[in-house]
C-alpha positions as a Markdown table, in Angstrom:
| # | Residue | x | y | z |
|---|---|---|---|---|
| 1 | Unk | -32.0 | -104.8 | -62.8 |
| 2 | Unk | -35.6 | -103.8 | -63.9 |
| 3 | Unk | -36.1 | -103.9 | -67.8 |
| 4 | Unk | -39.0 | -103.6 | -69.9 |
| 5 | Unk | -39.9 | -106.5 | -71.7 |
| 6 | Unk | -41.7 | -106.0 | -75.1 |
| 7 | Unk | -45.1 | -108.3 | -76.0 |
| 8 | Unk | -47.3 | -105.9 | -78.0 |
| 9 | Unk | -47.8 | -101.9 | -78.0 |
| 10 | Unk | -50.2 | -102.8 | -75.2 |
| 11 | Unk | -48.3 | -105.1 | -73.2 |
| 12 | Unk | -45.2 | -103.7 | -72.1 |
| 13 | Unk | -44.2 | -105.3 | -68.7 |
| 14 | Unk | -41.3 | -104.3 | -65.7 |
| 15 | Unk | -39.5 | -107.7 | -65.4 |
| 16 | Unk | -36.6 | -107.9 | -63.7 |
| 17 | Unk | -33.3 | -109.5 | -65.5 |
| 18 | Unk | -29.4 | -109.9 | -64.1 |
| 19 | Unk | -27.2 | -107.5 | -64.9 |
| 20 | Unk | -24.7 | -108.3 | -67.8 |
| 21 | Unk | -21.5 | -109.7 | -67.2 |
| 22 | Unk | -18.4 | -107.7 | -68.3 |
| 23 | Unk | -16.2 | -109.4 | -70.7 |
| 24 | Unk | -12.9 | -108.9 | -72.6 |
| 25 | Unk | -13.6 | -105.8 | -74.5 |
| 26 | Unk | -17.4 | -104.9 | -73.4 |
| 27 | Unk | -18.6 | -102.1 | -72.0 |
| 28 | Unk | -21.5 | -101.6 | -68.9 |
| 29 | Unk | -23.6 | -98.4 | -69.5 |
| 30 | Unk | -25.9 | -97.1 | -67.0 |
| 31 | Unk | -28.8 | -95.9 | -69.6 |
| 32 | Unk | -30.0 | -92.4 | -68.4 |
| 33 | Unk | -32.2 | -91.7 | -71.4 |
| 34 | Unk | -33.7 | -93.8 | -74.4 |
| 35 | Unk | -35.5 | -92.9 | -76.7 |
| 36 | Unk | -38.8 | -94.6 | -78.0 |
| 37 | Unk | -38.3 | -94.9 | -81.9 |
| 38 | Unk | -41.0 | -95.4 | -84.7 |
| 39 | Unk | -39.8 | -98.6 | -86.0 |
| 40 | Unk | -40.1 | -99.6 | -82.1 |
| 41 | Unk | -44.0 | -99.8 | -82.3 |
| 42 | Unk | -44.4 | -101.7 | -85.6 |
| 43 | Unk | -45.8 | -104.3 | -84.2 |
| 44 | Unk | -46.1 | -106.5 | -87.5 |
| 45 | Unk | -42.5 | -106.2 | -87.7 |
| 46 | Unk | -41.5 | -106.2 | -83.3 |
| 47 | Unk | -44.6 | -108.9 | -82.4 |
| 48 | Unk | -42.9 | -111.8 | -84.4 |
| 49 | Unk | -40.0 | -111.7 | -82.2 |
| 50 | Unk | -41.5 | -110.9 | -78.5 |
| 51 | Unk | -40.6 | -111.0 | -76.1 |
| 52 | Unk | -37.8 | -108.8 | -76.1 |
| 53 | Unk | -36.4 | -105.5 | -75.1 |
| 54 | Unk | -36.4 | -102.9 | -77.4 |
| 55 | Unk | -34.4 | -99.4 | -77.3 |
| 56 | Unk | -31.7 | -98.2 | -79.3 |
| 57 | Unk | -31.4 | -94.8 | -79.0 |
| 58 | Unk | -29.2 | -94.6 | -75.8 |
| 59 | Unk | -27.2 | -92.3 | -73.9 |
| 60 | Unk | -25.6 | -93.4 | -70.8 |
| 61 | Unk | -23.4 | -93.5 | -68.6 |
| 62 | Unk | -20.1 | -96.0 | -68.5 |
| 63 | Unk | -19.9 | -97.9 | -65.3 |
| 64 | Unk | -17.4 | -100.5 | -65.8 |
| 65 | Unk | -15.3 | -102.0 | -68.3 |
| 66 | Unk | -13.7 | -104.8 | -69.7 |
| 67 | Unk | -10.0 | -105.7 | -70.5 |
| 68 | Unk | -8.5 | -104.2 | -73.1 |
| 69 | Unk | -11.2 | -101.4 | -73.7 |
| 70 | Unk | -9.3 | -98.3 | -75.0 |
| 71 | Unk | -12.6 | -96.6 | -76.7 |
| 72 | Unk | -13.8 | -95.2 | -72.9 |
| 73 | Unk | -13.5 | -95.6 | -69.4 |
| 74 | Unk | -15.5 | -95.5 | -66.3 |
| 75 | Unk | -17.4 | -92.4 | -66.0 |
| 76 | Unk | -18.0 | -91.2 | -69.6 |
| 77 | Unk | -20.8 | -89.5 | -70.8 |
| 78 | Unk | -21.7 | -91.4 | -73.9 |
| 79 | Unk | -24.2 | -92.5 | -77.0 |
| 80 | Unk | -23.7 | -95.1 | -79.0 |
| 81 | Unk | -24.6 | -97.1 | -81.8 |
| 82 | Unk | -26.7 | -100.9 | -81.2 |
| 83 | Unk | -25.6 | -102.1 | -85.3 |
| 84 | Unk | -21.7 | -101.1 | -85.8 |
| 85 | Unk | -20.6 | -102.6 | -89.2 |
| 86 | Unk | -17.9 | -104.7 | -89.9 |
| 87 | Unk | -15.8 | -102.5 | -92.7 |
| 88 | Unk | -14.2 | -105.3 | -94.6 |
| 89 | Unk | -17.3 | -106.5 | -96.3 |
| 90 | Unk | -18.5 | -106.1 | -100.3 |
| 91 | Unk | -21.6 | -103.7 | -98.8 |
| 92 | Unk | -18.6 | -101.9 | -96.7 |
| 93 | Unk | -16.2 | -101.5 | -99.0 |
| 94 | Unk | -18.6 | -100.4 | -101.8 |
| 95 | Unk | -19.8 | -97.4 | -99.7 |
| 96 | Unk | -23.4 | -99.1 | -97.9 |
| 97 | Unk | -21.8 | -100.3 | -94.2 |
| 98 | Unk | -25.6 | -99.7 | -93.2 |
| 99 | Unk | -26.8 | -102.8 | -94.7 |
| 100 | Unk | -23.7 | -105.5 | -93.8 |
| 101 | Unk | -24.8 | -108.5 | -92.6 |
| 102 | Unk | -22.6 | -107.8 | -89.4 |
| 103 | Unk | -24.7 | -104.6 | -89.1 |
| 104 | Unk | -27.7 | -106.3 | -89.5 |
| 105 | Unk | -26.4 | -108.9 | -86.4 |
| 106 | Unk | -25.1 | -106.7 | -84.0 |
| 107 | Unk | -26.8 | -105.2 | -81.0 |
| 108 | Unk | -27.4 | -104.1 | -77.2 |
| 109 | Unk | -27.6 | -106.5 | -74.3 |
| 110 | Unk | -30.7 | -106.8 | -73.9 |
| 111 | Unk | -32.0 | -103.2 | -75.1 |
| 112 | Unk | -32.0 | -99.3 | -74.4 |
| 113 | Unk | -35.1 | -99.8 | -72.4 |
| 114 | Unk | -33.4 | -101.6 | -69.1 |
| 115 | Unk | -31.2 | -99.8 | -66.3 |
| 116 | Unk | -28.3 | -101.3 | -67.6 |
| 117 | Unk | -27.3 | -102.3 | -71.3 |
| 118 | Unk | -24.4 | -104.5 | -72.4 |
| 119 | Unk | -22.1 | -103.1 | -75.7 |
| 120 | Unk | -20.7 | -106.1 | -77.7 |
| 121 | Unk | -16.7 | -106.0 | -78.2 |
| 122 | Unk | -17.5 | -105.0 | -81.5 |
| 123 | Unk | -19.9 | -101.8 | -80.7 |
| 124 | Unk | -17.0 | -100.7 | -78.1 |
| 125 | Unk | -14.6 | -100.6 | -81.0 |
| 126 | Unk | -16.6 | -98.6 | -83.1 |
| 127 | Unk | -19.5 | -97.7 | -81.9 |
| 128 | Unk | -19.3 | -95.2 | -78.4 |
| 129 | Unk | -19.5 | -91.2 | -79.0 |
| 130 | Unk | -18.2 | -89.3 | -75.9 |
| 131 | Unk | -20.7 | -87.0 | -75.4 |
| 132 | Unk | -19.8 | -83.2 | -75.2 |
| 133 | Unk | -20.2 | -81.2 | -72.0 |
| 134 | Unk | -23.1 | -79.1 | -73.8 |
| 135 | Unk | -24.7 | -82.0 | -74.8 |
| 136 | Unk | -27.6 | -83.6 | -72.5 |
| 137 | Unk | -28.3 | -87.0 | -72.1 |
| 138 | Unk | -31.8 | -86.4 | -73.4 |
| 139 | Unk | -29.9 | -84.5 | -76.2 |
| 140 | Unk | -27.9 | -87.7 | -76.8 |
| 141 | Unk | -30.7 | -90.2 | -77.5 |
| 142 | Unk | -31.1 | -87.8 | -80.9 |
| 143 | Unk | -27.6 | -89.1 | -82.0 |
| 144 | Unk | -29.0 | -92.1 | -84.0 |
| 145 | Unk | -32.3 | -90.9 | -85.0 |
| 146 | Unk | -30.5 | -87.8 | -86.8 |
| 147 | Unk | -27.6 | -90.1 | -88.2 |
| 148 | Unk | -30.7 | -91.6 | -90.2 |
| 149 | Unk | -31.7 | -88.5 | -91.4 |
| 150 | Unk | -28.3 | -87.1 | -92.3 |
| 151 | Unk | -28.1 | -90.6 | -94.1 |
| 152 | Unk | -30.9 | -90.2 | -96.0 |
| 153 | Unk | -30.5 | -86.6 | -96.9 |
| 154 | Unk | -26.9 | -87.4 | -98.2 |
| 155 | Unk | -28.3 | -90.6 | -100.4 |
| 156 | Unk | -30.8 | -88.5 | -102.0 |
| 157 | Unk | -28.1 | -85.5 | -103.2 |
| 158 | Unk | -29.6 | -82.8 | -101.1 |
| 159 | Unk | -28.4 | -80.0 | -102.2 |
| 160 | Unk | -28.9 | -76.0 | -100.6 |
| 161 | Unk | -31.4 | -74.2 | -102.5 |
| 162 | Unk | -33.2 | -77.3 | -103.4 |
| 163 | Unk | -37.2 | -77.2 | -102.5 |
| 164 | Unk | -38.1 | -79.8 | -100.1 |
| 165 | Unk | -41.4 | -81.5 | -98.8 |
| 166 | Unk | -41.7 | -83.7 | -96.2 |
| 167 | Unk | -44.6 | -86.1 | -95.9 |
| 168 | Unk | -45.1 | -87.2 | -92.6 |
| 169 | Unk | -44.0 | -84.9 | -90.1 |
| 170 | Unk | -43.3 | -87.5 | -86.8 |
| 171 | Unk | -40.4 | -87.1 | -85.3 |
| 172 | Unk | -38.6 | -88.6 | -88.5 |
| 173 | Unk | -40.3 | -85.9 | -90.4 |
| 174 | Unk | -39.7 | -83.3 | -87.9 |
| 175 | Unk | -35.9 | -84.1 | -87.8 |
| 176 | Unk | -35.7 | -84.6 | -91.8 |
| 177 | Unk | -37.1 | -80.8 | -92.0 |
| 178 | Unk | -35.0 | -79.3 | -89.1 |
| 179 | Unk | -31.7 | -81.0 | -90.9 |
| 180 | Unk | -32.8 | -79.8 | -94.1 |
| 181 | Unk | -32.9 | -76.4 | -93.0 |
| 182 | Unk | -29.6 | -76.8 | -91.7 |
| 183 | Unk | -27.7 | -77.7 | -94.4 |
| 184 | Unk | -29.3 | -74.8 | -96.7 |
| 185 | Unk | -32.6 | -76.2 | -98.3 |
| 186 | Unk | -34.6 | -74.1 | -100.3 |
| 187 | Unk | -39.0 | -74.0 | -99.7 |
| 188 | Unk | -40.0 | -76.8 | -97.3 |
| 189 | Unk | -43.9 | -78.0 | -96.9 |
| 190 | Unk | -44.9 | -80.5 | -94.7 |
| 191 | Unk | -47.7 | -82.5 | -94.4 |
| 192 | Unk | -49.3 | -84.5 | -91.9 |
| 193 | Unk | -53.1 | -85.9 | -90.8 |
| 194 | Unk | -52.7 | -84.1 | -87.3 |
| 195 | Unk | -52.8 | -80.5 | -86.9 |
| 196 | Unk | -50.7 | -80.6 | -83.8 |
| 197 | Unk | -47.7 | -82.3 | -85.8 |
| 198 | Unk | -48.1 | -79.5 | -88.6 |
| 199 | Unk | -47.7 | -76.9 | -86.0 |
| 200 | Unk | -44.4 | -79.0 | -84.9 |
| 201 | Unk | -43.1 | -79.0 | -88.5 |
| 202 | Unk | -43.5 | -75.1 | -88.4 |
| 203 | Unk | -42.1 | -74.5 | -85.4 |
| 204 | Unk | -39.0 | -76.8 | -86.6 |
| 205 | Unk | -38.5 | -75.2 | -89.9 |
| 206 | Unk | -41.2 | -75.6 | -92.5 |
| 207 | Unk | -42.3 | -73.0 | -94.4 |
| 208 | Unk | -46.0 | -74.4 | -94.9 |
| 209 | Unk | -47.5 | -77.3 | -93.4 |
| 210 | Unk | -50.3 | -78.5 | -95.2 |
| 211 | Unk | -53.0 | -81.0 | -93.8 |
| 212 | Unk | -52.7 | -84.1 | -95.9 |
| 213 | Unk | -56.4 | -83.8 | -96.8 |
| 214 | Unk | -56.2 | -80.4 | -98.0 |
| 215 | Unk | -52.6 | -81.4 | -100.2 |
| 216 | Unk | -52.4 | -81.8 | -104.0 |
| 217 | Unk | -49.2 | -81.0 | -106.4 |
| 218 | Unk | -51.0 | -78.4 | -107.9 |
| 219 | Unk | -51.3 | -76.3 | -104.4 |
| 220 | Unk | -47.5 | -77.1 | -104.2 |
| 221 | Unk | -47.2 | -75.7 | -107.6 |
| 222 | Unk | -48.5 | -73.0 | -106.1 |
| 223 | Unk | -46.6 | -72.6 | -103.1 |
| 224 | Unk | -43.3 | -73.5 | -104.6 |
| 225 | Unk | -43.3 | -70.6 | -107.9 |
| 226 | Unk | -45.0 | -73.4 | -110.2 |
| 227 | Unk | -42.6 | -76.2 | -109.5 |
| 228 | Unk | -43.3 | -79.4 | -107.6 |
| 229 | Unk | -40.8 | -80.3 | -104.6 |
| 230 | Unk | -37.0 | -81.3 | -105.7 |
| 231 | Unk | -36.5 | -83.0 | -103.3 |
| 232 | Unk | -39.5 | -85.4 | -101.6 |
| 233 | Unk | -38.9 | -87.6 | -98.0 |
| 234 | Unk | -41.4 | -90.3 | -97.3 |
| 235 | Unk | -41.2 | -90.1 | -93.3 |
| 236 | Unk | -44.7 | -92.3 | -93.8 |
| 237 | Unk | -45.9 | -96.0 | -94.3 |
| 238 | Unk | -49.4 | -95.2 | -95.6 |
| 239 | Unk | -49.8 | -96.0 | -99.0 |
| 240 | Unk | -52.0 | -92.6 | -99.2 |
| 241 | Unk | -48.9 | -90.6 | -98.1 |
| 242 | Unk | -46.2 | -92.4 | -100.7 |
| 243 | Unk | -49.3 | -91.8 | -103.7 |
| 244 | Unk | -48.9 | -88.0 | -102.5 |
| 245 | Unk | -45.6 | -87.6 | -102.7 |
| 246 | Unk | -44.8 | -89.5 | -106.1 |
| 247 | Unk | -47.5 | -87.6 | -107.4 |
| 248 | Unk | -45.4 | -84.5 | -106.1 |
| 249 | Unk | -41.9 | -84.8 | -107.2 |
| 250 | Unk | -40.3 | -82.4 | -110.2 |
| 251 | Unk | -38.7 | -83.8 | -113.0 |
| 252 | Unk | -35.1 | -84.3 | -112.3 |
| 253 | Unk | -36.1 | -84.6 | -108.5 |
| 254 | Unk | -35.7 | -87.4 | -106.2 |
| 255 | Unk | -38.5 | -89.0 | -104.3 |
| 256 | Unk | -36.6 | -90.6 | -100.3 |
| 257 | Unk | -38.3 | -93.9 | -99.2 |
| 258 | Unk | -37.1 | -93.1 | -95.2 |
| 259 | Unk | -40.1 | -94.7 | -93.2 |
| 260 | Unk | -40.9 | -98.2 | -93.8 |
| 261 | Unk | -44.3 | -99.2 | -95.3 |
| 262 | Unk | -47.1 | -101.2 | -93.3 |
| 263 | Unk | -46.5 | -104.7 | -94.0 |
| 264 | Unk | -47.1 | -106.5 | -97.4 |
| 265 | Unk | -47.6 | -102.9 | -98.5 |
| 266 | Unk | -46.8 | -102.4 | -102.4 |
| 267 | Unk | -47.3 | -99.6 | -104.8 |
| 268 | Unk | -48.0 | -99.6 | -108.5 |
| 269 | Unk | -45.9 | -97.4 | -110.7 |
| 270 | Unk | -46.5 | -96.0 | -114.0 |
| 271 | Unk | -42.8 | -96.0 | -116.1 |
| 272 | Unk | -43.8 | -93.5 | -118.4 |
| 273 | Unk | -46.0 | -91.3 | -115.9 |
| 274 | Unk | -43.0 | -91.4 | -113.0 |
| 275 | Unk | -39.7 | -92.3 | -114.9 |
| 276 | Unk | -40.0 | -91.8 | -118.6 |
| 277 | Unk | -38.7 | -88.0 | -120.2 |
| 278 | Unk | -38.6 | -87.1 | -116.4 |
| 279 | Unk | -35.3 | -88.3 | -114.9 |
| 280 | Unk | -37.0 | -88.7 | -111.4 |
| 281 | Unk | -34.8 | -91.2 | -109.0 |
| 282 | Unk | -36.4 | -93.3 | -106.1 |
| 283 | Unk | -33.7 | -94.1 | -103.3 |
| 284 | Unk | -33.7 | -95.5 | -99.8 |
| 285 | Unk | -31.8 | -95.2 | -96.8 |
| 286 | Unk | -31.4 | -97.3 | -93.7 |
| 287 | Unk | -29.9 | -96.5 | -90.0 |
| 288 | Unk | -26.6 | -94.2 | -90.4 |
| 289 | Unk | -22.6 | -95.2 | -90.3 |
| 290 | Unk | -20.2 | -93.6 | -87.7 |
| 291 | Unk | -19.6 | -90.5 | -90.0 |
| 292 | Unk | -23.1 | -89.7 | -89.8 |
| 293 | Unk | -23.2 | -90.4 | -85.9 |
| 294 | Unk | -20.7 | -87.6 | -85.8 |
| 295 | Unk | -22.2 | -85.2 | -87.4 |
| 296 | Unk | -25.2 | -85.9 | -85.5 |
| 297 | Unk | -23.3 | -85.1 | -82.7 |
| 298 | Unk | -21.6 | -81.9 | -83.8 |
| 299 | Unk | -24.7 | -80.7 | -85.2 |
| 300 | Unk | -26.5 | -80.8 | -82.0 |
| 301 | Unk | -23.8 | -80.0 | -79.4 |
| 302 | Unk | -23.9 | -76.4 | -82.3 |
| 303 | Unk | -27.4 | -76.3 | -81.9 |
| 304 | Unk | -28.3 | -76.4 | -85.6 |
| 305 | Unk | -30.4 | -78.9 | -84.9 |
| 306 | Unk | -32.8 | -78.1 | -81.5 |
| 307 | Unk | -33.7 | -81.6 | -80.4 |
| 308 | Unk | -34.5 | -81.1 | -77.0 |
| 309 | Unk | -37.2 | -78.8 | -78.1 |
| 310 | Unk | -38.8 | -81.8 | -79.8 |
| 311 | Unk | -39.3 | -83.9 | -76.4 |
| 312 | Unk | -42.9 | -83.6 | -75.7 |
| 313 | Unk | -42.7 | -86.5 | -72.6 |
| 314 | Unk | -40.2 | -87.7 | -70.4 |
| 315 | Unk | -41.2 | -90.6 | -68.3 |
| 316 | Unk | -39.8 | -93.3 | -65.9 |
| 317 | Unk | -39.1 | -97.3 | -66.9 |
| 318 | Unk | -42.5 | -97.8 | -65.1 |
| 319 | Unk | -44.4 | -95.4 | -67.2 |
| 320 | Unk | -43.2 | -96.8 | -70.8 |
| 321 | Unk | -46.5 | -98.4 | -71.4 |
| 322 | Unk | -47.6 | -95.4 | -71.7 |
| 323 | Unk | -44.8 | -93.5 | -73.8 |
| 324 | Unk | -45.7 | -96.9 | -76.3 |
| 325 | Unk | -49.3 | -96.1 | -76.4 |
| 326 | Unk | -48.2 | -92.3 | -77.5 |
| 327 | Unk | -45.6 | -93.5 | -79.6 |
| 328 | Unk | -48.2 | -95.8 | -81.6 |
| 329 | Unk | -51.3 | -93.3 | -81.7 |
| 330 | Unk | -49.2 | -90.8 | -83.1 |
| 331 | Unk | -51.1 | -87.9 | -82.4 |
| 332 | Unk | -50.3 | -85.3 | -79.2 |
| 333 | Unk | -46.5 | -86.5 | -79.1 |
| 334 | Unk | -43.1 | -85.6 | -80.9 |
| 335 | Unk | -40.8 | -87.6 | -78.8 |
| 336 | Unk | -40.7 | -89.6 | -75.8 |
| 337 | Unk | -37.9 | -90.4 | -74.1 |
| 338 | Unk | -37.8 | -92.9 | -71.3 |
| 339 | Unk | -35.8 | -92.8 | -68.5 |
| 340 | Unk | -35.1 | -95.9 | -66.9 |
| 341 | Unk | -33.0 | -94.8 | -63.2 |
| 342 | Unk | -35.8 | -92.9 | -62.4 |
């Protein structure tokens, strides 16, 4: 089978690899659509570990399976989840399965980005979501991406009515304000350095985008009837973009670290400027738990959430070096999705 095996952002190359072998309790999937994801063009983070195949955001198709598999059978529609958790631990049982050490371990064989993917025993048990009849494949890959954002939304106490602003408006940013929209926030601004992903945040549900050059708290002030933003999502690394929105949170508010930082990145906090007499929280939230995955799902087989609006390219296995090079410039894209039996 042809997969696409990771070296840089700039050296993506079609290699061709076996198909996997199904064992006791594994699952074959036919990938139809995967998504390309932010975290996969960090390359300090991805470059350490190359080569490899990366994709996680799957939907496919089951094409055989092993004994004992009761979760599916040959011929579902499906997405699924690469890290599955393994519910018994202290991190499990205390409410955070997204950061078990089985979680952390867990994964595809040998990635979304490949014609054919392997799920783990594990993963079959607890990680397959059938996908509804109104649901498209394409539609499918936005099952994990939005469990994130549901995740993250739900850690920070989002509540309806609360004002909102979003800084960064990617596709994490996009999705953060088209689920916050959903679930009955107040005002949302957006910002963003590209005036093509502003016009995106609009068109997905923000009331104002703002280019991040133009941004300051008091102009929010302004916007929001003299408060700053209750709630504020970091859906960017740049230590510009984290400065903005601390600078931008109202007291009693809670400030969402979603996107990771560049690397070795660090900021410098004032306690009596961000914490002191204000009550502000700081939380973070990584990947999403099955409940999450499932209300991914529900919300986009409603349509609450349109996410097949936010594909801007769709492109072959052989074309991913170029979905990579969109993916990493950031600039004329929302999504890409790859699709690698074509």
């Amino acid at each position: 089978m042809r997969v696409a095996m990771y070296y840089s952002n700039d050296d993506v190359r079609i290699e061709k690899m076996p198909v996997p072998k199904v064992g006791p309790g594994q699952v074959l999937v036919k990938v139809v659509a995967s998504g390309i994801c932010g975290s996969d063009v960090m390359e300090w983070y991805r470059k350490k570990r190359a080569p490899l195949v990366l994709g996680h955001e799957i939907a496919g198709e089951v094409v055989e399976v092993g004994e004992g598999v009761k979760t599916c059978k040959v011929g579902d529609r499906i997405s699924a989840s690469h890290h599955v958790p393994c519910n018994i631990c202290h991190y499990c049982t205390t409410g955070h399965k997204t950061v078990c050490d089985t979680l952390r371990s867990t994964n595809f064989e040998p990635g979304g980005f490949a014609e054919h993917l392997l799920m783990p025993a594990l993963n079959v048990d607890r990680g397959i979501y059938p996908l509804p009849d109104e649901v498209s494949y394409e539609e499918g890959t936005f099952t994990e991406p939005l469990a994130c954002v549901l995740r993250g939304q739900r850690m920070a106490w989002l509540k309806p009515g609360q004002s909102v602003l979003v800084v960064g408006s990617g596709i994490s940013g996009i999705l953060q304000i088209a689920a916050a929209r959903a679930q009955g926030a107040g005002r949302i601004v957006a910002t963003d350095v590209s005036e093509y992903r502003l016009e995106a945040a609009k068109k997905f549900g923000a009331d104002e985008a703002i280019h991040s050059k133009d941004f300051t708290p008091e102009l929010l002030k302004e916007l929001n009837g003299g408060l700053l933003a209750d709630q504020v999502f970091l859906c960017t690394g740049a230590d510009a973009g984290i400065d903005q929105g601390l600078r931008s949170v109202e007291r009693g508010g809670t400030v969402l670290f979603f996107a990771a930082a560049r690397e070795n990145s660090g900021i410098a906090l004032s306690i009596n400027e961000i914490f002191w007499r204000r009550e502000i929280t700081l939380t973070s939230s990584y990947a999403g738990n099955r409940a999450d995955h499932l209300q991914a799902l529900a919300l986009i087989r409603a349509g609450q959430i349109p996410v097949k609006d936010m594909i801007t390219h769709r492109l072959p296995l052989d074309r991913i070096g170029e979905g990579f090079r969109l993916t990493a410039k950031a600039d004329k894209s929302i999504k890409v999705v790859i699709e690698p039996n074509k």
